[in-house]
C-alpha positions in Angstrom: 101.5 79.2 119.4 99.1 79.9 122.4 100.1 83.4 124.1 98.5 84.6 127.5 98.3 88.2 128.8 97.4 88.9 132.4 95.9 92.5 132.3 95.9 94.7 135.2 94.8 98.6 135.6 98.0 99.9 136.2 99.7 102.5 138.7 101.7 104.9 138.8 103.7 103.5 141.4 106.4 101.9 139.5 106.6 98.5 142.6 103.1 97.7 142.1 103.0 97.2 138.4 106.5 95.4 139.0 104.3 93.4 141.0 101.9 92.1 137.8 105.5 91.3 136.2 106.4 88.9 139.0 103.3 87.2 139.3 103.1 86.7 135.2 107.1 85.2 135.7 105.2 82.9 138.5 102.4 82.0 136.2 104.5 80.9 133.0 106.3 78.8 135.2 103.3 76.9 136.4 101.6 77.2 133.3 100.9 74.1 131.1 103.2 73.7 128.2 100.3 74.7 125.1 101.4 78.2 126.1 104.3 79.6 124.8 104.7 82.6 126.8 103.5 84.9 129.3 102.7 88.5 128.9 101.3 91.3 130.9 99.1 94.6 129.7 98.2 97.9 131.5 94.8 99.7 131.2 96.0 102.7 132.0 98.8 104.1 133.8 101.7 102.0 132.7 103.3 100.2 129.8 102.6 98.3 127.7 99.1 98.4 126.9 96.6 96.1 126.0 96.9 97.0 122.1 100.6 96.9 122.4 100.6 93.9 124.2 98.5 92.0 121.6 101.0 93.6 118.7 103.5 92.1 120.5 102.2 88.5 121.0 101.0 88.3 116.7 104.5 90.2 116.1 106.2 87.1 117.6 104.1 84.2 116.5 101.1 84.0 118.6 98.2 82.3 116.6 96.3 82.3 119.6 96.0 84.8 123.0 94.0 84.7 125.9 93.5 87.6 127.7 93.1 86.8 131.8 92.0 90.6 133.7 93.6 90.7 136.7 90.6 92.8 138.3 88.8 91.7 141.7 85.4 92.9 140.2 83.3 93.4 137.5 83.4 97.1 137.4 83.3 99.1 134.3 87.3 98.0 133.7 86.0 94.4 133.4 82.8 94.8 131.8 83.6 97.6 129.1 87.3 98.8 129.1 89.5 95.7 128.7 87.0 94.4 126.2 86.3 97.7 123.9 90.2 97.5 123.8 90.5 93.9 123.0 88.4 94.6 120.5 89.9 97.6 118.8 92.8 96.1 118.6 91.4 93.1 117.1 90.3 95.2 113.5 94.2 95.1 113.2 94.3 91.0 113.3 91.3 89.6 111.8 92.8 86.1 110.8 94.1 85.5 115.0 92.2 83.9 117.8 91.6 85.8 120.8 89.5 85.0 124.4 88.7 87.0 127.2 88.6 84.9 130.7 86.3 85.5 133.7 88.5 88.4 135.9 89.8 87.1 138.6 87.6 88.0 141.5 84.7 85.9 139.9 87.0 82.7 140.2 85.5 79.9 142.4 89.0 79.4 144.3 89.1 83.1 145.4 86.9 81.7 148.7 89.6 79.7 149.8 92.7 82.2 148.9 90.6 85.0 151.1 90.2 82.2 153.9 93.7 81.4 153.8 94.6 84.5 155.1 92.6 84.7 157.8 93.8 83.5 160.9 92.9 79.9 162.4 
């Protein structure tokens, strides 16, 4: 079973990280049927996290996660963070599968979601 985790920073303002939740509802609903479910992680801030998000996936099944950050940039989040905890958690499940996908922001069809927006 294929597991996906869409990871965002997290807030402290309880709507936004409600927010992640919706969209990750949106994605599995879109998503193609190799996944088995939908999952989202917090770096910070909120619950669960990243570690406790992976636990969760292997705990149910998963033989396979991918891990998608939900980040607009590749600050240190992207480039150290997410992965140093990917990783960590990782020394617990040395016999599962797990990939990191480019954050969001780097994505080819973020041109034409930022011109959609814009007025005609």
């Amino acid at each position: 079973m294929k597991y996906l985790i869409v990871v965002a920073h997290g807030s402290r303002r309880q709507a936004s990280n409600e927010e992640v939740e919706v969209l990750a509802d949106k994605v599995a609903k879109k998503l193609p049927t190799d996944f088995s479910a939908v999952k989202v992680a917090f770096l910070e801030l909120a619950s669960p996290s990243i570690e406790e998000a992976i636990d969760n996936c292997y705990e149910e099944g998963a033989s396979e996660v991918l891990i998608v950050p939900y980040f607009l940039s590749a600050g240190t989040h992207v480039a150290t963070d997410v992965p140093n905890e990917v990783e960590k958690t990782m020394a617990k499940w040395p016999d599962k599968k797990i990939e990191i996908a480019p954050h969001i922001g780097s994505l080819d069809p973020m041109v034409d979601l930022i011109i959609s927006v814009c007025p005609s």
